[in-house]
VEXDREN-2710 file (C-alpha; in Angstrom, 1 decimal):
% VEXDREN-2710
k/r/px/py/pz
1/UNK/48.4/156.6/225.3
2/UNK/44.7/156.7/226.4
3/UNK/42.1/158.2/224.4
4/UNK/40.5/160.0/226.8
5/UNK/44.0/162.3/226.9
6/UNK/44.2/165.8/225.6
7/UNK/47.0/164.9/222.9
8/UNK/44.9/162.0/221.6
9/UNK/41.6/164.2/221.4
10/UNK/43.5/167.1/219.9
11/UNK/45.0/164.6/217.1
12/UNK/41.9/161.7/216.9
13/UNK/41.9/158.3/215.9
14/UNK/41.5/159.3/212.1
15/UNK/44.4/161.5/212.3
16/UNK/47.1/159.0/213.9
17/UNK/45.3/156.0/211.9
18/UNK/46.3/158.2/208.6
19/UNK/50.0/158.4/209.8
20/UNK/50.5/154.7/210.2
21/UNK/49.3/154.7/213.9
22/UNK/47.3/151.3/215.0
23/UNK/45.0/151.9/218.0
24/UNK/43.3/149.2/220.7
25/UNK/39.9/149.3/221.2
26/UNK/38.1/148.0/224.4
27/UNK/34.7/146.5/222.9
28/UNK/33.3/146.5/226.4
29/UNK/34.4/150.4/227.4
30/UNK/31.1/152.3/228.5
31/UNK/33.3/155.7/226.5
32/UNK/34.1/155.5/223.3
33/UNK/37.4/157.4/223.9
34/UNK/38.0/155.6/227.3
35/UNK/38.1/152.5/225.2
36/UNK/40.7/153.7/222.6
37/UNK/44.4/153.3/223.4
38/UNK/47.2/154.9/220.9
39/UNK/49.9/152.2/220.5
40/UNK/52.7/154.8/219.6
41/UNK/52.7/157.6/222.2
42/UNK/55.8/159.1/219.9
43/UNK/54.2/158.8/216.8
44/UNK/50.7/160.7/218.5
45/UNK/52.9/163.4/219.7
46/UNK/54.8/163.7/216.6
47/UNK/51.1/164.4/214.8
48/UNK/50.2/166.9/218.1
49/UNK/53.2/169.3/217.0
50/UNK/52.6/169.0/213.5
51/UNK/49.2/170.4/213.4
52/UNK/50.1/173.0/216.4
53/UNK/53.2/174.3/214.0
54/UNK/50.9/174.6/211.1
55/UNK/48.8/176.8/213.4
56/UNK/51.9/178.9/214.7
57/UNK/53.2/179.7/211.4
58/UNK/50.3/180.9/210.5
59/UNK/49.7/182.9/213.8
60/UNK/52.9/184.0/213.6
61/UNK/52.1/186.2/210.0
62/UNK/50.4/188.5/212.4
63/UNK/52.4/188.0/215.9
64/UNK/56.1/188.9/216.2
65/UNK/56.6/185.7/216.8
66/UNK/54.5/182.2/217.9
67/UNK/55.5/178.8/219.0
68/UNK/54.2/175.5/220.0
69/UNK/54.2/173.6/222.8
70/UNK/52.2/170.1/223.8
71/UNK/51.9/170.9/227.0
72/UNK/52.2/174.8/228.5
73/UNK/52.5/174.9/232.4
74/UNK/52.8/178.1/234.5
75/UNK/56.8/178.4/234.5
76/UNK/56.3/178.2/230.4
77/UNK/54.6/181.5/230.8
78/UNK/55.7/183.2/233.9
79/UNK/58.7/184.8/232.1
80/UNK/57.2/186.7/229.6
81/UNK/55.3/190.0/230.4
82/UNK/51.8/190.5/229.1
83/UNK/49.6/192.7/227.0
84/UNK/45.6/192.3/227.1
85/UNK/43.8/193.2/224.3
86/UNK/41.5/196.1/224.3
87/UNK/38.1/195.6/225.5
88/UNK/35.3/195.6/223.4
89/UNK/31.8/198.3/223.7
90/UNK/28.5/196.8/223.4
91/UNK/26.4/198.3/220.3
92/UNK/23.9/200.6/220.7
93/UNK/21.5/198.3/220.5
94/UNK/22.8/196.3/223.1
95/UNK/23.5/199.2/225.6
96/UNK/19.3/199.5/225.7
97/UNK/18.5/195.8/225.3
98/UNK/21.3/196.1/228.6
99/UNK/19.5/198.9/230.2
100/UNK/16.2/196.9/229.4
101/UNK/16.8/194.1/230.9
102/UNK/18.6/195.7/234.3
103/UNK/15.7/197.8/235.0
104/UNK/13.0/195.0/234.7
105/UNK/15.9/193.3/237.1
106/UNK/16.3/195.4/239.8
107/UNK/12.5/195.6/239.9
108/UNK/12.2/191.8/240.2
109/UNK/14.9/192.1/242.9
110/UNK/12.8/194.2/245.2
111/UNK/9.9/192.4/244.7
112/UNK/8.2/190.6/248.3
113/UNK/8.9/187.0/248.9
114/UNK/4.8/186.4/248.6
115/UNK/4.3/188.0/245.2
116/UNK/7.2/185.7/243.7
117/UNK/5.9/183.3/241.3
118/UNK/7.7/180.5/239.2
119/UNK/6.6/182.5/235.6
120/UNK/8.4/185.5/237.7
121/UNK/11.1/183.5/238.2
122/UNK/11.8/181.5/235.1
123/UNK/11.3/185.0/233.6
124/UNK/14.1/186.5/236.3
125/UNK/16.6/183.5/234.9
126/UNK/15.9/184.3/231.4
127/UNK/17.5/187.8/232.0
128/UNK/20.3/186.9/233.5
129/UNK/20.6/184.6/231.2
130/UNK/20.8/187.2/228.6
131/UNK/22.7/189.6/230.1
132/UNK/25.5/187.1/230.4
133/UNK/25.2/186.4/226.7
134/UNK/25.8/190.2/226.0
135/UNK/28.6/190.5/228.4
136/UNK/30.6/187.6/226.2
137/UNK/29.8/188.8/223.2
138/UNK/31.2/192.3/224.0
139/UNK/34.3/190.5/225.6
140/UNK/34.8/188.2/222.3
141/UNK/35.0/191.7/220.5
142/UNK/38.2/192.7/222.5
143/UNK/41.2/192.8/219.9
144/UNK/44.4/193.4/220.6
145/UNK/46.1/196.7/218.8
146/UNK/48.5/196.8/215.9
147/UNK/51.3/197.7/218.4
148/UNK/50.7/195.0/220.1
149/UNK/51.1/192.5/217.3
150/UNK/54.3/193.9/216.9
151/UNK/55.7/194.1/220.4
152/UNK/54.2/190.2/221.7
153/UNK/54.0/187.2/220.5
154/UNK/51.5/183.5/221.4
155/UNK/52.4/180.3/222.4
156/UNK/49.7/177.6/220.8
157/UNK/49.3/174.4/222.9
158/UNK/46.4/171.7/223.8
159/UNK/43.8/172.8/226.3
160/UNK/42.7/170.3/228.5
161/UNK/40.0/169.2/226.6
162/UNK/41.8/168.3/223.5
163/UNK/41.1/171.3/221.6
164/UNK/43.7/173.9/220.4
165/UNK/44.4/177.3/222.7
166/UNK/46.4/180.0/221.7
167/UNK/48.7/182.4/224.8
168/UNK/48.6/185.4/223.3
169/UNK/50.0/188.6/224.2
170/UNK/52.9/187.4/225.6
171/UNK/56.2/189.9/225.7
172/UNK/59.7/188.6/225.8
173/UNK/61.8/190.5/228.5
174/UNK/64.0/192.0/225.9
175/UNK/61.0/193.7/223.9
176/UNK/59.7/195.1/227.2
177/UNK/59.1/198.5/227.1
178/UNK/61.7/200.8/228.3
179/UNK/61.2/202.6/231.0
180/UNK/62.0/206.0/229.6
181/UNK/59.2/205.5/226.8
182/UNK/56.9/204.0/229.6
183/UNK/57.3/207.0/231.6
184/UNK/56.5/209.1/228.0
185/UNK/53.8/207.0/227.6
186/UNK/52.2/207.6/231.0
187/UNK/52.6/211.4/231.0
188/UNK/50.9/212.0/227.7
189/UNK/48.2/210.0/228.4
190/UNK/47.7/211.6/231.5
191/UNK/48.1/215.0/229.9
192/UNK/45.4/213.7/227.4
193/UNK/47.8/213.5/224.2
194/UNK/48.3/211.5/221.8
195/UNK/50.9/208.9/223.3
196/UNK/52.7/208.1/219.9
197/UNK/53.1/212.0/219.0
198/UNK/56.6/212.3/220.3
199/UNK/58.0/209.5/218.8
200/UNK/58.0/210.2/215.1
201/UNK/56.3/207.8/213.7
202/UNK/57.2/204.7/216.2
203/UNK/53.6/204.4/218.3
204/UNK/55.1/203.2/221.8
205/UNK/51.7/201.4/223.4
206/UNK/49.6/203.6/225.7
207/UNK/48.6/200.6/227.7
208/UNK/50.3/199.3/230.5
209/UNK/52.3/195.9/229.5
210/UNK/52.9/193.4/233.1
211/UNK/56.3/192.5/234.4
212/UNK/57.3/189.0/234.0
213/UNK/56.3/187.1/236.9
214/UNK/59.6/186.1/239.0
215/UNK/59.8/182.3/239.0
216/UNK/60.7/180.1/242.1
217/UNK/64.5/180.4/242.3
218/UNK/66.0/177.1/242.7
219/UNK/68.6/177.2/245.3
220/UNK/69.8/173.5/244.7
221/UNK/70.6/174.0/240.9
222/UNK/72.5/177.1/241.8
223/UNK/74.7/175.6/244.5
224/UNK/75.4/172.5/242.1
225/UNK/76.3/174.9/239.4
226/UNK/78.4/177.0/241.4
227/UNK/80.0/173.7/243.0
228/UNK/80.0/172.3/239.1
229/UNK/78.3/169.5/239.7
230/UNK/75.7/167.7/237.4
231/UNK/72.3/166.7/239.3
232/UNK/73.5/162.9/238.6
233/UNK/76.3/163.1/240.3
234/UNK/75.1/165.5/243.3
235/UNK/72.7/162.0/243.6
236/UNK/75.7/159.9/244.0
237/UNK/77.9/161.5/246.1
238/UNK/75.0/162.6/248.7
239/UNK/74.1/159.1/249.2
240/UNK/77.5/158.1/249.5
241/UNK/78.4/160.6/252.2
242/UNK/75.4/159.7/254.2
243/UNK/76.1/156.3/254.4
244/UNK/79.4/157.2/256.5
245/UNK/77.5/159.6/258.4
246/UNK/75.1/157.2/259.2
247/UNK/77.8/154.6/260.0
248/UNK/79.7/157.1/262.4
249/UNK/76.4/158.1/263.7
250/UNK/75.7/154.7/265.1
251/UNK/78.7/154.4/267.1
252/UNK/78.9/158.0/268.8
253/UNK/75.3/158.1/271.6
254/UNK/75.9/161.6/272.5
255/UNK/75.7/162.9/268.5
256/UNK/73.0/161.1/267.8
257/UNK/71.2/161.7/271.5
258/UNK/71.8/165.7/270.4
259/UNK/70.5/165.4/267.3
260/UNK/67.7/163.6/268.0
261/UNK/66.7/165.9/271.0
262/UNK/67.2/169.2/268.6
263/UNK/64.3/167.7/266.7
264/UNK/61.7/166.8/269.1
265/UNK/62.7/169.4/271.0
266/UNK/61.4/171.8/268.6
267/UNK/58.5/169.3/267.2
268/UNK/57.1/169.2/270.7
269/UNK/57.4/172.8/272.1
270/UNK/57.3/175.1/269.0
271/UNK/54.8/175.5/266.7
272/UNK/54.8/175.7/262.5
273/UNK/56.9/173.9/260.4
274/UNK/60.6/173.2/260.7
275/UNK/63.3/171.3/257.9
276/UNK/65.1/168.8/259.8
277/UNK/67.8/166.3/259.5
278/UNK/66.1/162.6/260.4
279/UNK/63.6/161.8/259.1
280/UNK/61.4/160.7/262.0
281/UNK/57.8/162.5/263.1
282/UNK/57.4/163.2/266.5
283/UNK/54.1/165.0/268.1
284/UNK/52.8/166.2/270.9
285/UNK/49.4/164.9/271.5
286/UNK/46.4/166.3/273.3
287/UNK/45.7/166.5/276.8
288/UNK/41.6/166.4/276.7
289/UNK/39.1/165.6/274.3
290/UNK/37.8/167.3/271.4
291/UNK/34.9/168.1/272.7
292/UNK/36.6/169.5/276.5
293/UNK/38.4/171.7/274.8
294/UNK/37.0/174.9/276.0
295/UNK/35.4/172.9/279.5
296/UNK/36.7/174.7/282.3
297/UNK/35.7/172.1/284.6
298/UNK/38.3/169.2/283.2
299/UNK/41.0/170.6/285.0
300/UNK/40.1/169.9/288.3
301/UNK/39.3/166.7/286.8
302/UNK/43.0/166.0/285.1
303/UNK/45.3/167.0/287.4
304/UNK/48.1/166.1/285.0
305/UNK/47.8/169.1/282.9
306/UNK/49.4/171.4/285.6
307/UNK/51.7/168.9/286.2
308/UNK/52.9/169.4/282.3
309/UNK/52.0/172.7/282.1
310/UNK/54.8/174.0/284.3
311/UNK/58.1/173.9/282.8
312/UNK/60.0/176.0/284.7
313/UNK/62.7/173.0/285.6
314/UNK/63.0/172.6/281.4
315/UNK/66.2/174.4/280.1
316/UNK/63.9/176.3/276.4
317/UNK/66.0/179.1/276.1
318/UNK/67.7/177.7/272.7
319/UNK/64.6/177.5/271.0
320/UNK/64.4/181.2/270.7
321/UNK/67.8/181.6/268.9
322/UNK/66.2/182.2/264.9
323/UNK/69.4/180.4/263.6
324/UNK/69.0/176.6/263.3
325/UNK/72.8/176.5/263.8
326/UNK/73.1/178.6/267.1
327/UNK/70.1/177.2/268.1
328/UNK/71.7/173.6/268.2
329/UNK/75.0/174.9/269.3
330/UNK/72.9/175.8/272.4
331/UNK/71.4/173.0/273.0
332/UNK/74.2/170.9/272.6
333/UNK/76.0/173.6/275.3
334/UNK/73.5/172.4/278.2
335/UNK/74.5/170.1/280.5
336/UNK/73.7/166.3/280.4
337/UNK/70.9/166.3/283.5
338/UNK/69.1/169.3/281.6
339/UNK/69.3/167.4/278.1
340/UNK/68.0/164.3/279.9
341/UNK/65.0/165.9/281.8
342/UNK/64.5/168.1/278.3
343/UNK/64.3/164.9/276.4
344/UNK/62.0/163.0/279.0
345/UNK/59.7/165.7/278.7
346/UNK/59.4/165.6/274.6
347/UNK/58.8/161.8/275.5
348/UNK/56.1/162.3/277.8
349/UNK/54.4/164.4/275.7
350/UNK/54.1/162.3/272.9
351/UNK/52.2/159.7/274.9
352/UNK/48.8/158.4/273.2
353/UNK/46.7/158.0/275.4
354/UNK/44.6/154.7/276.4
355/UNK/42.9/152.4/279.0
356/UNK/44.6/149.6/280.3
357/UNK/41.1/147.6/279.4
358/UNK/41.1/148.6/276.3
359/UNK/42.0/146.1/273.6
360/UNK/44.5/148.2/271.6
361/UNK/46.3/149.2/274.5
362/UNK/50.6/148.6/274.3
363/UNK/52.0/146.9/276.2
364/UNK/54.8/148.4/276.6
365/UNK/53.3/151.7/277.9
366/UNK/51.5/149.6/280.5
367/UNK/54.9/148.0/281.4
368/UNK/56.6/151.1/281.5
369/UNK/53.4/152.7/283.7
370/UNK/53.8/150.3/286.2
371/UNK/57.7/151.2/286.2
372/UNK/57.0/154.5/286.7
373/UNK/54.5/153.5/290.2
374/UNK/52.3/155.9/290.4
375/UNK/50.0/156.1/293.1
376/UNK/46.7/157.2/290.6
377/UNK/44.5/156.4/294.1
378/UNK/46.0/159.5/295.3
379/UNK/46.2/161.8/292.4
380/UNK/42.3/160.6/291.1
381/UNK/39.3/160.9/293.3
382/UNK/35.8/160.2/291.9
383/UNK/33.2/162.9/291.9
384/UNK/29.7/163.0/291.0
385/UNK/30.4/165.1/287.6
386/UNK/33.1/163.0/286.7
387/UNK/32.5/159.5/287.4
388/UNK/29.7/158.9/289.3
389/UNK/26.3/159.8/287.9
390/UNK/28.4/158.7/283.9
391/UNK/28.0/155.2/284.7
392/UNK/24.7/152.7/285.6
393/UNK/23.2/152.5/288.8
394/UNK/23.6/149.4/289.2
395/UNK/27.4/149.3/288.3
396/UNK/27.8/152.2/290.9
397/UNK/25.9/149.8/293.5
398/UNK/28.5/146.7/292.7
399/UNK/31.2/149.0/293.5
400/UNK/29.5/150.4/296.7
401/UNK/28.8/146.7/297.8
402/UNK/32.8/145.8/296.9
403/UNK/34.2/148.7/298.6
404/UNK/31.8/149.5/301.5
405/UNK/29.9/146.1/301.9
406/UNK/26.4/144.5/301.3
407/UNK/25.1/146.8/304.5
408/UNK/26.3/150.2/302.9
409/UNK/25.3/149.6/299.5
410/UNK/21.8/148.2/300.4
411/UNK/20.7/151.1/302.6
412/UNK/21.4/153.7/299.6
413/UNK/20.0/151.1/296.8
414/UNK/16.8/152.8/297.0
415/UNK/18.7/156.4/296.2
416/UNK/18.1/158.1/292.8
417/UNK/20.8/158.2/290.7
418/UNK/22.4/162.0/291.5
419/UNK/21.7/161.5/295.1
420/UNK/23.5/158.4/294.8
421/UNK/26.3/159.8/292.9
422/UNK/26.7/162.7/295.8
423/UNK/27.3/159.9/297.9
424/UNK/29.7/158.1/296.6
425/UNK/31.6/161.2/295.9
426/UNK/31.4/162.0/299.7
427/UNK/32.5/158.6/300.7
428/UNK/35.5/158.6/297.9
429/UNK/36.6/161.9/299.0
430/UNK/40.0/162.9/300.4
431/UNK/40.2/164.0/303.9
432/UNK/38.1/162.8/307.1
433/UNK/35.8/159.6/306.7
434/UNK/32.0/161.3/306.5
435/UNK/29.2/160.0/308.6
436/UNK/28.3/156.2/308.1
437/UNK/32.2/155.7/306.6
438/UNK/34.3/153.8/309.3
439/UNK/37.8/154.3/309.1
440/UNK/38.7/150.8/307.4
441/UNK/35.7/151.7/304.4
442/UNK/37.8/155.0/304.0
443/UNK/40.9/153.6/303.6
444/UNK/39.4/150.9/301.0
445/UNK/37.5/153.8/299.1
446/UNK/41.1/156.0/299.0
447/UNK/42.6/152.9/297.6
448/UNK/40.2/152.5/294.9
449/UNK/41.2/153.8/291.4
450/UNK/38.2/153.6/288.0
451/UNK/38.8/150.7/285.8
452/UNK/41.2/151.2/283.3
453/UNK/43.8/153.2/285.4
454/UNK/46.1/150.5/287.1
455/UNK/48.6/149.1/284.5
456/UNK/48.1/145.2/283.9
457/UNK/51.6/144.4/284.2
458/UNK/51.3/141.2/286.5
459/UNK/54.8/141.3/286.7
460/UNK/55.2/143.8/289.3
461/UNK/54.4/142.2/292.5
462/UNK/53.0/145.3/294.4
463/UNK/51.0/146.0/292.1
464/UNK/48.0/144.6/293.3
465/UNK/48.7/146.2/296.8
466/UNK/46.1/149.1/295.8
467/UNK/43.1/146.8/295.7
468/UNK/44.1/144.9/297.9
469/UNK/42.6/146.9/300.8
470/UNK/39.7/147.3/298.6
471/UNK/38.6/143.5/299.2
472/UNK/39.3/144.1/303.0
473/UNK/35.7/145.5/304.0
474/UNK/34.0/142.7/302.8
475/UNK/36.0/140.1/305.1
476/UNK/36.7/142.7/307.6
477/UNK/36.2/141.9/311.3
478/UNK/32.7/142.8/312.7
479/UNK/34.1/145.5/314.5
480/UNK/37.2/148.0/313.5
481/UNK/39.6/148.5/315.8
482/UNK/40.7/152.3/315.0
483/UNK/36.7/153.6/315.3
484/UNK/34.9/150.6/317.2
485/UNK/32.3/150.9/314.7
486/UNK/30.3/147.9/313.4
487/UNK/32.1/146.8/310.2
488/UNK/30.3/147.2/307.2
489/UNK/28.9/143.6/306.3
490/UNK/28.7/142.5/310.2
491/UNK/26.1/139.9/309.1
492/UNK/23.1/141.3/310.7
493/UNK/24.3/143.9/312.3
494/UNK/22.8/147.1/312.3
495/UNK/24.2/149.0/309.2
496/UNK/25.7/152.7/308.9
497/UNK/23.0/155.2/309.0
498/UNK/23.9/156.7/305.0
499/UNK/24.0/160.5/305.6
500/UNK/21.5/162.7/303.9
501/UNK/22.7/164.3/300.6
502/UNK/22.3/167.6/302.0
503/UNK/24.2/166.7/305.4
504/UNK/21.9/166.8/308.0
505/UNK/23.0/163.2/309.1
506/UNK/19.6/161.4/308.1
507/UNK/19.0/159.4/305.1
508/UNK/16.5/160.7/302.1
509/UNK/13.5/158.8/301.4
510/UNK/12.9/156.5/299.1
511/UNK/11.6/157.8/296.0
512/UNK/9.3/155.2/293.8
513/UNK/8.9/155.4/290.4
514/UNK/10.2/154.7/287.0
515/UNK/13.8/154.4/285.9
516/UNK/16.3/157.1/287.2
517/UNK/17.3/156.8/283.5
518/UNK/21.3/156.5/282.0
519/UNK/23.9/159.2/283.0
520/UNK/23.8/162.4/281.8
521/UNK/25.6/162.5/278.9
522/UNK/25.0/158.5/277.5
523/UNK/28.1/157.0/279.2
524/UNK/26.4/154.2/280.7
525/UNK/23.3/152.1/279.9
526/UNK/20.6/152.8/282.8
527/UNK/18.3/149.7/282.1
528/UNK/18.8/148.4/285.3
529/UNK/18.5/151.8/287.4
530/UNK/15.0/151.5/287.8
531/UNK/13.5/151.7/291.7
532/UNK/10.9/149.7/292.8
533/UNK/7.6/151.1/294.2
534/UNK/8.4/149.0/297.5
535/UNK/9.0/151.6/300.8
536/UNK/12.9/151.9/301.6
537/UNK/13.2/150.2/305.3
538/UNK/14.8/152.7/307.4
539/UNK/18.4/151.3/308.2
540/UNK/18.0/152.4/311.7
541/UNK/15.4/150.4/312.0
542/UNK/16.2/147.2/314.3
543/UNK/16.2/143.7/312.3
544/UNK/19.6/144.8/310.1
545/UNK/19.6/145.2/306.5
546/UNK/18.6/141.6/305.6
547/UNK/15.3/142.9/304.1
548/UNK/17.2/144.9/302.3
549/UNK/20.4/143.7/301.3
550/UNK/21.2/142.6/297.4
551/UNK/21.3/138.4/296.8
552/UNK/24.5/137.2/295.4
553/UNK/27.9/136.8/295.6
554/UNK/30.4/140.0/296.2
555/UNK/31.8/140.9/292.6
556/UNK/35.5/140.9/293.0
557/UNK/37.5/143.7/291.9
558/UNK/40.7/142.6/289.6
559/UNK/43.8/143.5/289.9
560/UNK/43.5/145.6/286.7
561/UNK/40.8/148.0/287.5
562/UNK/38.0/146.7/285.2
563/UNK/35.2/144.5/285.2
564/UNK/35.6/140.3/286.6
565/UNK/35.6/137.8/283.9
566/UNK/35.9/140.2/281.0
567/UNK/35.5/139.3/277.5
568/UNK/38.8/136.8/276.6
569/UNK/39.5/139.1/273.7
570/UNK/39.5/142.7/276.2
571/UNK/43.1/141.8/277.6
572/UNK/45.1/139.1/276.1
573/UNK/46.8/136.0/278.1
574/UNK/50.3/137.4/277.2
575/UNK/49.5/140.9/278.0
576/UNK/48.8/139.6/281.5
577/UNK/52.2/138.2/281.8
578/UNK/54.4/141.7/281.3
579/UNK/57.6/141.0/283.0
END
């Protein structure tokens, strides 16, 4: 037993050492009592009860009754009803040292903050300093009555710091009060009267006594007592029918599909707490970020969350049924195609979320992603706010020059960063190709999804289909056949005139200057945004966009969705070889 522990502080080392007791002592302990370590727990406690029934015989010449206990928790005391003792008046004396003291405080209170000063307020701590000392002196004066000792009794047990605390007050249920005299009592000290008149000599206490608080009712012990069976063997026999259950269980899908459903069913679409038969956790987790919580303008962003939010096709109606039993009765009642599409819903909802780029991604989600094809080109479509002015210039540029070509991306490399963004947002946008777009460019931009989207399950051998087109304008054929425009890296040709941000079909100048800075809100690094001072060439201008175009190879766009030659460690070999 440490010697830091109540019991040991309550008994010390001199104590126990005088009964026999040996104690270890840690020479290199910073505590003198965290260092000590009473050998013979029994033999301490032994010791603890002797001096605490010393104490309650003697409390118990003046209590009905007293008893001791090492330790007193609240179910020790919640069955016994409670007297307090009578409060205690302050002297004379003290009532004007008290009215003293508040008046020179409430004037201190109203003082300005300016005329404070640190005598006023080491002065304003010394009263209330003061003040508290009266107010426990009065309180250490409170006494219980004679009737009291006679109806209650203490319980004397180790406070938490070793030293010795006495329960008093306490009233066993059958010397409650009955209530006949209670009600005697409480007329005749309303009527002003003596309470104890009436009752010929037997004073029946004029102050209210508390009910015993009702302890927690155990509803296991009563069913085992009721079934007559010991806790031990309740143990055994539980474990021993679960075992079959579980071995049954195994062999039957459609239990065990039920029971399983019952639970997420309700984890996933209800909300509060729940007792349930398997012990599994299942979650739904969240459709946006903390932080776009209350943004109004993620929706449009995440189309998705309509998607989810409707569940009109979902079969619910058992989850209002307040019986767990009826409740899976119901459920179990619904046919198999409503269970099925009830129980890939609770799935989907439990999804966490990632990036196929992102290191801790699973594969198995990305397999089953690519299982599930979806078309994220045609459910996604970049906008400025989104995508677009969040990441670096330059990166926006590389994926101008990959979609579009060297001739598209060149004549808008001058742009500042939001006019820049507005463009690409035109030029990714659903519908007709705008001005300066040819037909092929369009189709390559509509195929294009942001990195991390695809799945990278190389397994699937139309998975690459997407981005395949997105390649095609930069080998494209100097001329397309749908539009007969000039293709978009025509060599020298003459390039697409970039429309103006605000539509009027002409391209904005140039502006010069320092950095156009990172995105908005720190998504992207923007050291290599920064424009030149040199003067835009106008792309309409004859002699092409060799002036103007960037130097260096076309950055190819992977299969995945994220950046060529990423880090070894981003997206391991094997995870590149989902089947």
């Amino acid at each position: 037993m440490p010697g830091a522990s109540a019991v040991a502080r309550f008994v010390g080392v001199g104590g126990y050492e005088a009964a026999g007791g040996t104690v270890m002592r840690d020479l290199f302990a910073d505590e003198h009592e965290h260092g000590v370590w009473f050998e013979d727990p029994v033999l301490l406690e032994k010791e603890a009860m002797a001096k605490l029934q010393a104490a309650a015989d003697e409390l118990a010449t003046r209590w009905k009754w007293a008893i001791p206990m090492i330790e007193a928790a609240w179910s020790d005391t919640a069955s016994y009803g409670r007297v307090e003792p009578q409060p205690g008046a302050p002297t004379d004396e003290e009532k004007a040292e008290i009215e003293r003291l508040q008046t020179r405080h409430d004037e201190l209170v109203n003082l300005d903050d300016e005329d404070w000063t640190e005598e006023l307020v080491a002065e304003g701590e010394r009263i209330e300093a003061r003040l508290d000392e009266i107010e426990a002196a009065v309180e250490a004066r409170a006494v219980f009555r004679r009737e009291d000792f006679g109806m209650a009794g203490c319980i004397v047990t180790i406070g938490n710091d070793g030293s010795m605390q006495v329960i008093a007050g306490l009233v066993k249920p059958e010397d409650m009060p009955k209530p006949a005299d209670a009600d005697a009592t409480a007329t005749a000290a309303a009527n002003g009267h003596d309470a104890g008149a009436a009752t010929h000599g037997v004073h029946v206490p004029g102050q209210a006594v508390a009910q015993p608080m009702a302890g927690p009712r155990d509803r296991e012990a009563e069913a085992r007592k009721e079934a007559g069976v010991g806790i031990g063997l309740a143990d055994d026999q539980r474990c021993i029918r679960t075992a079959l259950v579980k071995a049954h269980l195994a062999g039957d899908f459609p239990a065990a599909f039920d029971l399983a459903l019952f639970q997420m069913g309700r984890a996933v679409f209800t909300h509060g707490y729940h007792d349930h038969a398997l012990d599994i956790a299942v979650k739904e987790t969240a459709d946006r970020p903390n932080t776009r919580m209350n943004d109004a303008d993620f929706a449009a962003w995440s189309p998705g969350e309509a998607m989810l939010e409707d569940r009109s096709h979902l079969s619910l109606d058992w989850l209002e049924i307040g019986d767990d039993g009826e409740s899976f009765a119901a459920l179990r009642a619904l046919p198999q195609s409503e269970k099925e599409a009830l129980f890939a819903a609770c799935v989907a909802r439990t999804v966490k979320g990632q990036l196929a780029f992102e290191p801790q991604a699973r594969p198995e989600l990305e397999a089953t992603i690519a299982r599930l094809d979806i078309d994220f080109a045609k459910q996604i479509r970049p906008t400025a706010a989104m995508y677009w002015s969040r990441i670096a210039k330059a990166r926006v540029l590389d994926i101008a020059r990959t979609v579009f070509g060297l001739a598209w991306a060149s004549a808008r490399s001058k742009y500042k960063k939001p006019a820049l963004a507005e463009a690409m947002e035109a030029a990714f946008a659903a519908g007709d190709p705008p001005v300066g777009v040819s037909a092929s460019m369009h189709a390559a931009a509509l195929a294009w999804v942001p990195p991390g989207f695809k799945a990278f399950d190389a397994g699937r051998p139309d998975l690459d289909a997407g981005n395949a087109a997105t390649g095609a304008a930069a080998t494209a054929p100097a001329c397309d056949a749908q539009s007969g425009e000039p293709a978009a890296n025509a060599g020298t040709a003459q390039p697409d005139a970039p429309p103006a941000p605000n539509g009027n079909g002409h391209a904005p100048a140039p502006e010069a200057g320092p950095s156009d800075g990172d995105a908005a809100d720190g998504d992207a690094a923007g050291a290599d945004d920064s424009d030149t001072g040199e003067t835009d060439p106008d792309p309409d201008v004859a002699g092409g966009p060799d002036g103007i175009a960037a130097t260096g190879p076309i950055p190819p766009v992977p299969a995945n969705g994220h950046d060529a030659n990423p880090d070894p460690m981003e997206i391991p070999e094997f995870l590149r070889r989902v089947q």
